[in-house]
C-alpha positions in Angstrom: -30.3 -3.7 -4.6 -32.2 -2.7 -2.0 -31.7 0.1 0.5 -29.8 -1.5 3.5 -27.3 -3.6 1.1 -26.7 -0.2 -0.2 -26.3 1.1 3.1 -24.2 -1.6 3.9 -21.8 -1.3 0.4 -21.0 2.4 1.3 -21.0 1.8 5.1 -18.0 -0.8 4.3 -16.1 1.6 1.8 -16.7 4.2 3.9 -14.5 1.6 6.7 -12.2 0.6 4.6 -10.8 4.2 3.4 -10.7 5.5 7.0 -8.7 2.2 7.5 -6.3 3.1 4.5 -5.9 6.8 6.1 -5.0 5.7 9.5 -2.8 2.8 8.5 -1.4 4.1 5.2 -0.7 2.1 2.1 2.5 0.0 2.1 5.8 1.9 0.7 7.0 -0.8 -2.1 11.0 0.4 -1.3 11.2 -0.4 2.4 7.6 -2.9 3.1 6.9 -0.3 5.8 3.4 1.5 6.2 4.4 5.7 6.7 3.3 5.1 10.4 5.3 2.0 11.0 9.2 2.5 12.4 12.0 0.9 11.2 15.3 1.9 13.0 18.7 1.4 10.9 22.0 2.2 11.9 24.1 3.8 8.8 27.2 4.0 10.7 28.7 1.6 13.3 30.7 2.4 16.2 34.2 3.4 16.1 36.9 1.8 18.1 37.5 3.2 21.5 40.3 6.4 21.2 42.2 7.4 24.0 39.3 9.5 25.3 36.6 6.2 25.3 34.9 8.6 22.4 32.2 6.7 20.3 29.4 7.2 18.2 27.1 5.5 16.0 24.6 6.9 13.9 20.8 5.7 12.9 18.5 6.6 10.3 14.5 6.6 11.7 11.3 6.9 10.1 8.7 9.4 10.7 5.0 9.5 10.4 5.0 11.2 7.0 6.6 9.1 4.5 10.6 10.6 5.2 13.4 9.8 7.3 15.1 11.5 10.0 18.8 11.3 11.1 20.4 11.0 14.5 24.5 11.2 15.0 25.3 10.4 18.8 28.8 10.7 20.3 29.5 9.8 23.7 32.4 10.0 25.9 32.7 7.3 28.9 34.7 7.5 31.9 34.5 3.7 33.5 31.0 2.6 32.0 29.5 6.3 32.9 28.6 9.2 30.4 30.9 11.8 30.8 30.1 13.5 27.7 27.2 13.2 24.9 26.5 15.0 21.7 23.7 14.7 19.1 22.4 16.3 16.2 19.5 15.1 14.2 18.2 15.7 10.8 14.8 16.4 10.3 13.3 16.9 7.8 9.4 18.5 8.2 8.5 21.0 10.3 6.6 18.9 12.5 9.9 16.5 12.7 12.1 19.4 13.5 10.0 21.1 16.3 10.3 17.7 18.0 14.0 17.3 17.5 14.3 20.6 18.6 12.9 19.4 22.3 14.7 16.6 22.3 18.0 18.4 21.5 17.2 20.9 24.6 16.3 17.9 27.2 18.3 14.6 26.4 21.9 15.9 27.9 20.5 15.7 31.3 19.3 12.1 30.7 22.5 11.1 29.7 25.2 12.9 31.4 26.3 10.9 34.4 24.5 7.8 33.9 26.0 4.2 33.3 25.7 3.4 30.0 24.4 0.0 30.3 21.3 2.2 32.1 20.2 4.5 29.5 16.8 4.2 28.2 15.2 7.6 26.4 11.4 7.8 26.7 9.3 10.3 24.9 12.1 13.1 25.8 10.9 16.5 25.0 7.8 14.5 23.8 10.0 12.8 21.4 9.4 9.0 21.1 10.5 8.8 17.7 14.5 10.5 18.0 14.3 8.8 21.8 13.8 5.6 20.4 16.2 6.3 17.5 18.6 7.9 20.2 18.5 4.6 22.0 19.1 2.4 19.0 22.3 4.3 18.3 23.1 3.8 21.9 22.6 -0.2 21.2 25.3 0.1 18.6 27.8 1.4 20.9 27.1 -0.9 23.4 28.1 -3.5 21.3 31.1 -1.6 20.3 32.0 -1.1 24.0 31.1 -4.7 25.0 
């Protein structure tokens, strides 16, 4: 071999392992890459109570190769948010400090808002529990119809 097919050998491994680091390798339980997302709700909706009280809750995935948890329960009041309460489960520091800004900003996205208007973005810097936030949010939608 001469130099530059060398060159070009290591040049090409060299490519292909920054490839595998930025992409990750394919997780054989769930066909999902650590950086793709998959969001799945665990729990659906419950019926309407006499205080228009539901919740729904959705399992998330996280960079790192885990799971998160969000639990939403909303109160409505004629299609508007009277009410909301999350907690999520994280479960890496990095994860938690996240959740943690999300916990202390969301309320004020929520409260007062139609429901059929809600759409989290990157609350508290968030993307992740927002996006997870809003797929529990599609559950109860179809719960409330």
């Amino acid at each position: 071999m001469n130099q530059k097919t060398i060159l070009m050998s290591v040049t090409g491994v060299i490519v292909l392992g920054i490839a595998i680091l930025f992409f990750g390798f394919k997780d054989n339980d769930d066909n999902l890459a650590p950086n793709q997302q998959s969001y799945v709700v665990t729990g659906t909706s419950t019926d309407a109570n006499k205080n228009n009280t539901y919740s729904a809750t959705v399992t998330y995935r996280v960079p790192s190769p885990e799971q998160n948890t969000i639990s939403i329960q909303i109160t409505l009041d004629k299609g508007v948010v009277t009410d909301v309460e999350a907690k999520n489960i994280a479960n890496s520091p990095q994860s938690v400090q996240y959740g943690t800004r999300f916990m202390s900003s969301y309320k004020t996205e929520v409260v007062g808002q139609k429901l059929n208007d809600i759409n989290l973005s990157r609350v508290g810097g968030a993307s992740l529990t927002s996006n997870a936030f809003n797929a529990a949010l599609t559950a109860i939608k179809a719960q409330v119809g």
